[in-house]
C-alpha positions in Angstrom: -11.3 1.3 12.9 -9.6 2.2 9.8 -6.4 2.6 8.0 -5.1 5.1 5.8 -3.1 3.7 3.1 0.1 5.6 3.1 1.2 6.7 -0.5 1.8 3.8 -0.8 4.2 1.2 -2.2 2.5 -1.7 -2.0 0.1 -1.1 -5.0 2.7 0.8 -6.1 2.3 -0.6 -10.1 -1.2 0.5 -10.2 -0.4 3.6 -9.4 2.8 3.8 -11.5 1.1 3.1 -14.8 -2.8 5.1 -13.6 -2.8 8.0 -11.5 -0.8 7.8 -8.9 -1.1 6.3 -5.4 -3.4 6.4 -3.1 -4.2 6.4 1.1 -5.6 3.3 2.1 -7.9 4.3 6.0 -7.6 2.5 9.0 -9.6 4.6 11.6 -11.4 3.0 14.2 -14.3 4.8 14.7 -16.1 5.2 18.1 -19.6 3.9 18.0 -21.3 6.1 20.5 -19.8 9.1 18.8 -22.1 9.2 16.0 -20.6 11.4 12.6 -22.4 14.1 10.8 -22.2 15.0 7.2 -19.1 14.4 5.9 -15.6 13.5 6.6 -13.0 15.4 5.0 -10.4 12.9 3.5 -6.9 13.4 5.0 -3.8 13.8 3.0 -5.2 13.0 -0.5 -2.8 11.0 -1.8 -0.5 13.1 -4.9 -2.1 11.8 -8.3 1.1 11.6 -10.0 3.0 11.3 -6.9 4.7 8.2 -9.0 5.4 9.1 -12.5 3.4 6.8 -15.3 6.0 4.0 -16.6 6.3 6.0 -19.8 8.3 8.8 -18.1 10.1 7.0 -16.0 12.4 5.0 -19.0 14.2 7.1 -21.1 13.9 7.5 -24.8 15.7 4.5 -27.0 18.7 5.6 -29.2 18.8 5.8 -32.7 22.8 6.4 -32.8 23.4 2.9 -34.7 26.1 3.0 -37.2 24.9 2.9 -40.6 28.0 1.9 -42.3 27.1 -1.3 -45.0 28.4 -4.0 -43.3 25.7 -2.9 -40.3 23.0 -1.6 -42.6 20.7 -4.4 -41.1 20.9 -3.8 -38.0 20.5 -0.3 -38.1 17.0 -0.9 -39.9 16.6 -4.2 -37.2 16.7 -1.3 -34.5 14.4 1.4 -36.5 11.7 -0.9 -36.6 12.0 -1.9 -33.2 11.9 1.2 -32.3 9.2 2.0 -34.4 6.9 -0.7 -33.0 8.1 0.7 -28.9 6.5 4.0 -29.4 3.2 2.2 -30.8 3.4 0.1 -27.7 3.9 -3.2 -29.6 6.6 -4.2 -26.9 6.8 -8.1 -28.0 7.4 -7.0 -31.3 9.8 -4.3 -31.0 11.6 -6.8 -28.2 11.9 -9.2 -31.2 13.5 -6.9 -33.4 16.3 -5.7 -31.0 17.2 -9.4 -30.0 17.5 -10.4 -34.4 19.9 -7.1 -34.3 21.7 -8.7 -31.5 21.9 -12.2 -32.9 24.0 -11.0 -35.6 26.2 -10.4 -33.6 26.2 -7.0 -33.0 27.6 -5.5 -30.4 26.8 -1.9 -30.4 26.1 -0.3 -27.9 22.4 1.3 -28.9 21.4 -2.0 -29.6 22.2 -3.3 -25.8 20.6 -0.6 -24.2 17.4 -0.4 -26.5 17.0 -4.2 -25.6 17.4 -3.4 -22.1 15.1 -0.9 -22.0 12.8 -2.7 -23.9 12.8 -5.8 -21.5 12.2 -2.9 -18.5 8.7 -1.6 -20.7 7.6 -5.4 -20.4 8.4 -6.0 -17.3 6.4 -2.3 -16.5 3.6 -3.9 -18.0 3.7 -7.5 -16.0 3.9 -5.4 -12.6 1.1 -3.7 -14.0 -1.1 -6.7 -14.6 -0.2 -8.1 -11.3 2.9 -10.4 -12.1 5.8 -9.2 -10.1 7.7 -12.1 -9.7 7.8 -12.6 -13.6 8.2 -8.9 -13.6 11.2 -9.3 -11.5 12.5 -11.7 -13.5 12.5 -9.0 -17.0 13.3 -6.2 -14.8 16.5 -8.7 -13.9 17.1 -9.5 -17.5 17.6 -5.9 -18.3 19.7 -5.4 -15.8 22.2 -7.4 -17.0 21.9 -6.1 -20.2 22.5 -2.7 -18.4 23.7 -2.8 -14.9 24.3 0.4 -14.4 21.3 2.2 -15.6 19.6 3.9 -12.9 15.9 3.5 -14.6 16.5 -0.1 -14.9 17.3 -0.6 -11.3 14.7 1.6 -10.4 12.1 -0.3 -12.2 14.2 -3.6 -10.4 13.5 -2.1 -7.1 9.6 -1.0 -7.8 9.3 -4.3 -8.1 10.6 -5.8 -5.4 8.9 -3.3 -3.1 5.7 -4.6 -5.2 6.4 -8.1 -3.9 6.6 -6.8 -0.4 10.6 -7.1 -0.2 11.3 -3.7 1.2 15.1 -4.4 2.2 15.7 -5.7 -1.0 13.9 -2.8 -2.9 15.7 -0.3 -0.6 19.4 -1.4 -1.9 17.9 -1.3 -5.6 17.0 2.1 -5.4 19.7 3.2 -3.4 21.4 2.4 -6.3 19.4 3.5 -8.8 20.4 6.9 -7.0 24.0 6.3 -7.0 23.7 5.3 -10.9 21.7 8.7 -11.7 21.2 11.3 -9.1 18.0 12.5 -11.1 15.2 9.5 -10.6 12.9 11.3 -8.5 10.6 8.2 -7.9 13.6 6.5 -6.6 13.9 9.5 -4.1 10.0 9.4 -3.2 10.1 5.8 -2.5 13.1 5.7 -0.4 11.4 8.6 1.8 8.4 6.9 1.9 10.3 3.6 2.9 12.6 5.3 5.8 8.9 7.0 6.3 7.2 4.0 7.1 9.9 2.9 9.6 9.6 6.2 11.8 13.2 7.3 10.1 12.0 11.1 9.4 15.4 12.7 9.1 16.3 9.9 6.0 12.5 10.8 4.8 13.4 14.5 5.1 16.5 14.1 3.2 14.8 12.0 0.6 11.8 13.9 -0.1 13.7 17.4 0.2 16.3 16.1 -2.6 12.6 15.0 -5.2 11.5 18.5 -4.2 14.6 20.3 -5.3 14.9 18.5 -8.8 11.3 19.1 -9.0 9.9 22.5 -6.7 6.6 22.3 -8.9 5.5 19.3 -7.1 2.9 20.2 -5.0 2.4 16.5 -3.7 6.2 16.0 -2.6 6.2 19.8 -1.0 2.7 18.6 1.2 4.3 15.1 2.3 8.2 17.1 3.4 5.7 19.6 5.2 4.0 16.5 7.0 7.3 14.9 7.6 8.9 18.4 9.5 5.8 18.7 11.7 5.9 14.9 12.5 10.1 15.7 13.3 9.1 18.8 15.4 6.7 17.0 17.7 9.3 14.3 17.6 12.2 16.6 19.2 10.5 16.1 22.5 9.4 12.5 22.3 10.8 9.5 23.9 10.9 6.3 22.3 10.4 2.2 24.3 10.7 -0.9 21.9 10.0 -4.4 22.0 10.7 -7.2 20.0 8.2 -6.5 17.3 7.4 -2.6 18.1 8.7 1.0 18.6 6.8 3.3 20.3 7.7 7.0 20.1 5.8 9.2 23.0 6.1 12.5 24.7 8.5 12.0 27.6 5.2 14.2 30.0 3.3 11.2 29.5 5.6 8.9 31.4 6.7 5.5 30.1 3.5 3.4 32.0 1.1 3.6 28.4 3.7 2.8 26.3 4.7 0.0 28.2 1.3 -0.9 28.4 0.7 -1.0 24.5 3.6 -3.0 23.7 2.6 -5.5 25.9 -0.8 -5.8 24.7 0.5 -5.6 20.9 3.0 -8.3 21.6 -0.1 -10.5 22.8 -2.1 -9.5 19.7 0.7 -10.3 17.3 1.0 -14.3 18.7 -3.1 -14.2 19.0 -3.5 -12.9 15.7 -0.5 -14.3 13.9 -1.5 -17.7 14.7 -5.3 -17.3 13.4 -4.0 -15.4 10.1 -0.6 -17.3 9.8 1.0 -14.1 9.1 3.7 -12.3 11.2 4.9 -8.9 9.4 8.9 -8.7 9.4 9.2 -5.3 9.9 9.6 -3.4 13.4 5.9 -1.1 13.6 6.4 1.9 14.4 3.7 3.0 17.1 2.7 6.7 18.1 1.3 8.3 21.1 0.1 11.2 21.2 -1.2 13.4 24.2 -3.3 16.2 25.1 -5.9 16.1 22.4 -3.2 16.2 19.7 -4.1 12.5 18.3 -6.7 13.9 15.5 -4.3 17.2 14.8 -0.9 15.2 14.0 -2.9 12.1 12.8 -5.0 13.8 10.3 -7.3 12.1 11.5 -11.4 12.6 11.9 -12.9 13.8 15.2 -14.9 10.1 15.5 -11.4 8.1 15.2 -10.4 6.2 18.2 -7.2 4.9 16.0 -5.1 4.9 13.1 -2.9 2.8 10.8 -1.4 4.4 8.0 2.1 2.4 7.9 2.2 3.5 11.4 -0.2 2.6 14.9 -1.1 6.6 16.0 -2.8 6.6 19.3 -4.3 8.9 21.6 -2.3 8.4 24.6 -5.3 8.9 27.6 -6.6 5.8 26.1 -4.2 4.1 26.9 -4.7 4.2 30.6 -8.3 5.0 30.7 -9.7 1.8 29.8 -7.3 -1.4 29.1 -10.4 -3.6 27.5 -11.1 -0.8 24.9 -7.0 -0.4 24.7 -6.9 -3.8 23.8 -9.8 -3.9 21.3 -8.5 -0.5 19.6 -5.1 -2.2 19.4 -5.6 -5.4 18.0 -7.5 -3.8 15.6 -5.1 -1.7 14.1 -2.8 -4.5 14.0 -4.7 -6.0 12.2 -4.6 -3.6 9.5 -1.0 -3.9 9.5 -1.3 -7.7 9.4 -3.6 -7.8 6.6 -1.5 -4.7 4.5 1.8 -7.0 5.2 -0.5 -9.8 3.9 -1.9 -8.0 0.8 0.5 -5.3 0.0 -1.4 -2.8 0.7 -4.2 -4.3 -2.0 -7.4 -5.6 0.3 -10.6 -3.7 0.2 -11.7 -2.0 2.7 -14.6 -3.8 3.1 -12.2 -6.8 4.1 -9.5 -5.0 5.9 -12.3 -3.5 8.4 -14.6 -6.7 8.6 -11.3 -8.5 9.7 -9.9 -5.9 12.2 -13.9 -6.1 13.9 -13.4 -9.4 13.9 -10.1 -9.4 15.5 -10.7 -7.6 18.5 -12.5 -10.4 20.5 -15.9 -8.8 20.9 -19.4 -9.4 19.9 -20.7 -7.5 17.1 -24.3 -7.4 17.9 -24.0 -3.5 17.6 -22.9 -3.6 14.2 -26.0 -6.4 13.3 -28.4 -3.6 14.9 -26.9 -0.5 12.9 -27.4 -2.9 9.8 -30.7 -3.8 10.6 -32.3 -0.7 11.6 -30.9 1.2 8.6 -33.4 2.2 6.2 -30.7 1.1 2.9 -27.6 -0.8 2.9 -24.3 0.1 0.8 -23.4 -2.0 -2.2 -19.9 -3.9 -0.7 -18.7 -3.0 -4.2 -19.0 0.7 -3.3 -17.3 -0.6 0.0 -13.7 -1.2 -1.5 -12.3 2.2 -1.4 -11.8 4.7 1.3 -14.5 5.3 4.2 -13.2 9.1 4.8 -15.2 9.7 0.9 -18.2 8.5 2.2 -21.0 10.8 4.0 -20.6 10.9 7.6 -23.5 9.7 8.4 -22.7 6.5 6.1 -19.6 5.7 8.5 -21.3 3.3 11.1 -23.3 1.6 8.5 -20.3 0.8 6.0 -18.2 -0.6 9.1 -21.3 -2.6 10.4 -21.4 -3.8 6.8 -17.9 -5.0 7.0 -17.8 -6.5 10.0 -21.3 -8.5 8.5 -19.4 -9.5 5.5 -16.4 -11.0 7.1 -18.7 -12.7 9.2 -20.3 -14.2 6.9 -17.4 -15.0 4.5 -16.2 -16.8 7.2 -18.9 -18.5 8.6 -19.5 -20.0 4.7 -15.7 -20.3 3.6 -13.8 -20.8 7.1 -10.3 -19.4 8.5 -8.6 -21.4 5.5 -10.5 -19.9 2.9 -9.9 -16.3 4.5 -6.2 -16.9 4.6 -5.4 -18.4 1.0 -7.7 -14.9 0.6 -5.4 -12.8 2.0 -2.6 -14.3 0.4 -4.1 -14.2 -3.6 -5.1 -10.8 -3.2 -1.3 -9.5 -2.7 -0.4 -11.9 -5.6 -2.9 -10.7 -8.3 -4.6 -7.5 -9.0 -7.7 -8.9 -9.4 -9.9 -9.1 -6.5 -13.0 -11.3 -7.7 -9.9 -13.6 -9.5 -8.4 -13.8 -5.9 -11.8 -14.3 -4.3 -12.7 -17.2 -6.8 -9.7 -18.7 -5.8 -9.5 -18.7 -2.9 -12.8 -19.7 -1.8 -13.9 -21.3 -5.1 -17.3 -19.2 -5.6 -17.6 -16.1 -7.7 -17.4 -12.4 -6.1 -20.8 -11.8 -7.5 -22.5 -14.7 -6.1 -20.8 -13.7 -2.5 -22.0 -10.1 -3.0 -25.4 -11.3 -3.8 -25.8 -14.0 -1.0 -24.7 -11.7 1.0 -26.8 -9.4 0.5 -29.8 -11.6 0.9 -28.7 -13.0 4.0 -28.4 -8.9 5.2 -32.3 -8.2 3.6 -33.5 -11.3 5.4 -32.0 -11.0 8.8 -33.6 -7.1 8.6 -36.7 -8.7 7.4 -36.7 -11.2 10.6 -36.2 -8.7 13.0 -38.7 -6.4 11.9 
């Protein structure tokens, strides 16, 4: 019932410019196997694991020739450069453009513009605007087309927009142009990551370690990946149109073939209620003889997982085809709704939704609601459910599932989708919300809650 962000690159500005990135959770928790005390949170993600935007540019050059006849544009370019490192960007942009309107050709100038253009267009992905970030980021790189922090920042953010093809060439090149970006090097691990490539994620994040052995978050995530590859050695591998699904050859083919014909059902099921249909091939892991909560980091309560990938148990999948089917079309939906969001719904949302999606009733979740003695605050809902006390976990997914049913039942399926949508455009949530369903976050939270107190109130 959860997902576990990957480190991922779909908020991938926020993290750039803050901390770092984060794991989003998808487990799906089993309801009669009720958690105590606490849940340790699985592969934190690195806080620095992407570099703030700062680092990532290099410093502007001050090598202008000071000869008279190019006395002004040597001061043009040392007051732009003064107003860069005070972080007036506009205004240092301004003063490297008048250099280049007089002409000028040299070189320092180009680049300082170029890198310039890349600041802003660091900032825009950080407010949210990639496409206009995209646009500056293009700008510069025709300024500079060969500079490998400019097509970096180019490929960040494509892969912010969700265009991981496109983003992959960009950083690829970024590589070629200067062997040293690191970020370029954790992103395209995590990207071949993501698509079940571990020996190009090995490569990748082996190559970040060695021009940086001090990072402690790159060494965990190549240790992850060579445990993955080592249970992988074994495994055989079945694909459909829209899924691959690696398992140990012991098991036999008969679950795997199962699974991808139930997830081929859920995506046309779910597609056509979300409108979304993610381009990618998902990747889809079995795993047998207890090993599901050892390889999938995941908690001992977890039925399933989505962390860029679907990880199984695989005597699941035979046991019981009606809780197969519920467990998988709820971790597609996570994958739906990450596709949808980039990676930016809160968890609230992405949970509610995947409850919602698996073609039950939910009257467990209204009981655990109603015979709790408190309820969560949904704003304390929008981060990861492995922080919370264990004994919080049925109560903040019964939560969920309330929420989304009752965003739904007051906005409809058309509300919900332009939802979905928004949030992976902006990187404000209660802007998104507004939008999309034209009443304010707070009033939601609020009537939400009231509706929760009452119906607890009723059945008392």
């Amino acid at each position: 019932m959860a997902q576990r962000r990957p480190l991922i690159l779909l908020v991938i500005v926020l993290a750039i410019v803050a901390t770092g990135a984060g794991l989003t959770e998808g487990l799906r928790w089993q309801a009669n196997h009720r958690p105590a005390e606490r849940v340790p949170s699985p592969a934190p993600a690195p806080s620095g694991f992407l570099a703030p935007a700062r680092t990532v540019l290099p410093e502007l050059s001050a090598s202008v020739s000071d000869t008279s006849a190019r006395r002004d544009v040597a001061r043009l370019n040392s007051e732009g450069m003064a107003l860069y490192e005070i972080g007036r960007f506009g205004d240092a942009l301004a003063k490297f453009e008048e250099a280049t309107a007089t002409g000028a050709t040299d070189q320092a100038i180009q680049r300082n513009l170029a890198l310039t253009k890349a600041r802003l267009a660091w900032v825009r992905l950080e407010r949210g605007e990639p496409d206009e970030a995209v646009r500056t980021f293009e700008d510069a790189n025709r300024l500079q087309p060969r500079d490998g922090a400019v097509l970096l920042g180019l490929g960040a953010a494509h892969l912010y927009r969700g265009d991981e093809r496109e983003a992959e060439v960009l950083l690829q090149r970024a590589i070629e142009a200067d062997p040293a970006q690191v970020l370029a090097l954790k992103l395209l691990g995590e990207l071949a990551y993501r698509r079940d490539d571990l020996q190009a994620a090995r490569l990748r994040f082996a190559s970040a370690l060695r021009l940086d052995p001090s990072d402690a978050a790159v060494r965990e995530r190549l240790d992850l990946i060579l445990a993955e590859a080592g249970a992988q050695k074994e495994a055989r591998r079945l694909e459909s149109r829209h899924f691959t699904v690696r398992f140990e050859g012991e098991q036999g083919t008969a679950p795997a073939r199962a699974v991808l014909a139930r997830l081929e059902s859920a995506r046309q099921e779910i597609g056509r209620r979300w409108g979304v249909y993610p381009d990618r091939k998902i990747p889809v892991v079995l795993s047998a003889g207890g090993s599901f909560h050892e390889h999938a980091q995941a908690p001992d309560w977890a039925q399933g997982l989505f962390d860029g990938k679907i990880r199984l148990p695989a005597e699941g999948a035979m046991r019981d085809r009606t809780a197969l089917d519920r467990v998988l079309r709820h971790e597609y939906t996570h994958a739906l709704v990450h596709e949808r969001t980039h990676g930016r719904a809160p968890t609230w949302l992405s949970e509610g939704l995947a409850i919602a999606c698996e073609g039950r009733a939910t009257d467990r979740e209204r009981q655990i609601v109603r015979s709790s003695n408190h309820l969560i605050p949904i704003r304390e809902l929008h981060g990861s459910f492995l922080t919370l006390p264990r004994t919080e976990v049925p109560l903040a997914y019964a939560e969920s599932a309330a929420a989304v049913e009752y965003l739904l039942q007051r906005h409809g399926e058309t509300a919900v989708r332009t939802l979905l949508t928004r949030v992976g455009e902006v990187k404000d949530f209660a802007a998104a919300f507004e939008d999309a369903t034209g009443a304010t976050y707070t009033e939601f939270q609020a009537d939400w809650l009231r509706r929760l107190v009452d119906s607890k109130g009723s059945s008392s």
